[in-house]
C-alpha positions as CSV (number, residue, x, y, z in Angstrom):
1,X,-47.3,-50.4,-96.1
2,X,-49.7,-53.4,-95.7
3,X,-46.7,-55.3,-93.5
4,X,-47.2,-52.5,-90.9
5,X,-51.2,-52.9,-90.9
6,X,-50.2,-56.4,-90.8
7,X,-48.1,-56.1,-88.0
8,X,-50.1,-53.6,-85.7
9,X,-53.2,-55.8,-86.0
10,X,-51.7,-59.0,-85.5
11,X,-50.4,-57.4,-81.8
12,X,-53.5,-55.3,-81.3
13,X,-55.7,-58.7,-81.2
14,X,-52.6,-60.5,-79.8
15,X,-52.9,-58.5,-76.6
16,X,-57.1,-58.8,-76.9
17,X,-57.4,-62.2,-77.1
18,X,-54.8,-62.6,-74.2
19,X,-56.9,-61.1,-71.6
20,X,-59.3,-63.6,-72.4
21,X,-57.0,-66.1,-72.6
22,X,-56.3,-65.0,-69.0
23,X,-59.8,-64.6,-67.6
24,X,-60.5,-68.4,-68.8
25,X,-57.6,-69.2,-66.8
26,X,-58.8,-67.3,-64.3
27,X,-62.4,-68.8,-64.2
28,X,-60.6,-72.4,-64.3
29,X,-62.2,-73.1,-68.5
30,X,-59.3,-75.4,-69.9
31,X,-61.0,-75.8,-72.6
32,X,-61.8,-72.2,-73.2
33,X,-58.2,-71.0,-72.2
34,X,-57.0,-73.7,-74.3
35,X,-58.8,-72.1,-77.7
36,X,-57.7,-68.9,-76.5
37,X,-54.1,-69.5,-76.5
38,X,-54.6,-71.3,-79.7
39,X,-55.6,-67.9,-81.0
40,X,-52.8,-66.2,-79.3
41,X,-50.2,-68.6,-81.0
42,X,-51.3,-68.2,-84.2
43,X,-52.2,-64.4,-84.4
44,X,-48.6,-63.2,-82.6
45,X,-47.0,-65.7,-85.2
46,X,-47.9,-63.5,-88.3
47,X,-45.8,-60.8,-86.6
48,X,-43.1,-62.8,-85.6
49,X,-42.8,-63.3,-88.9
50,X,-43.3,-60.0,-90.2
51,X,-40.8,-58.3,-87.8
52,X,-38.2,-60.9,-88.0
53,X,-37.8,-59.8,-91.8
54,X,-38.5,-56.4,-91.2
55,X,-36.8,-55.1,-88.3
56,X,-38.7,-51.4,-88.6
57,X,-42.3,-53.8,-87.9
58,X,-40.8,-54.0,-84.6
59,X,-42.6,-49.7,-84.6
60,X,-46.0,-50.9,-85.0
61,X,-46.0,-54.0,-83.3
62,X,-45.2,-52.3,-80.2
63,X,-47.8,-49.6,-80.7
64,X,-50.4,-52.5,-81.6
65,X,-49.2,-54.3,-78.1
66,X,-50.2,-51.6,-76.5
67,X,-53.4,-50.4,-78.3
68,X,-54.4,-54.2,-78.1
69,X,-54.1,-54.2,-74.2
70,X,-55.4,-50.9,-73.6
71,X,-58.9,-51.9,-75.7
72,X,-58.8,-55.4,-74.2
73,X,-58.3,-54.0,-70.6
74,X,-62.3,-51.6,-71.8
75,X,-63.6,-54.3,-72.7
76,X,-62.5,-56.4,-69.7
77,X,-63.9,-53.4,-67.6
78,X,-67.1,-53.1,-69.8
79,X,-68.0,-56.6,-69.4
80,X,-67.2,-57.1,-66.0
81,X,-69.9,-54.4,-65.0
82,X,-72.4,-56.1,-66.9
């Protein structure tokens, strides 16, 4: 059961810490975007991982994807009106 927490996390800040990745591409930050990515890499690898010996991980990684970008996107939108 832990592999599917796993899993849905690992997307769910996957897709979070894309959308910054993409607004410090966006605002021209190498640097920044360059951590960001980092983070990317390394989070989306523990579900790679995951779902490539668990094909069923594949359920909540796609539900984390898209819990991850839905929160990331009100957060985006939150910020952006500050």
């Amino acid at each position: 059961m832990i592999d599917y927490v796993i899993t849905f996390l690992a997307l769910f800040f996957t897709d979070i810490f894309y959308i910054y990745y993409l607004r410090s591409v966006q605002n021209d930050n190498a640097l920044l975007a360059s951590c960001w990515a980092v983070m990317v890499f390394v989070v989306a690898c523990v579900a790679v991982i995951n779902y490539t010996e668990n094909h069923l991980l594949l359920i909540p990684a796609g539900i984390g994807a898209f819990c991850g970008t839905f929160v990331g996107m009100k957060i985006r939108k939150k910020l952006a009106v500050v």
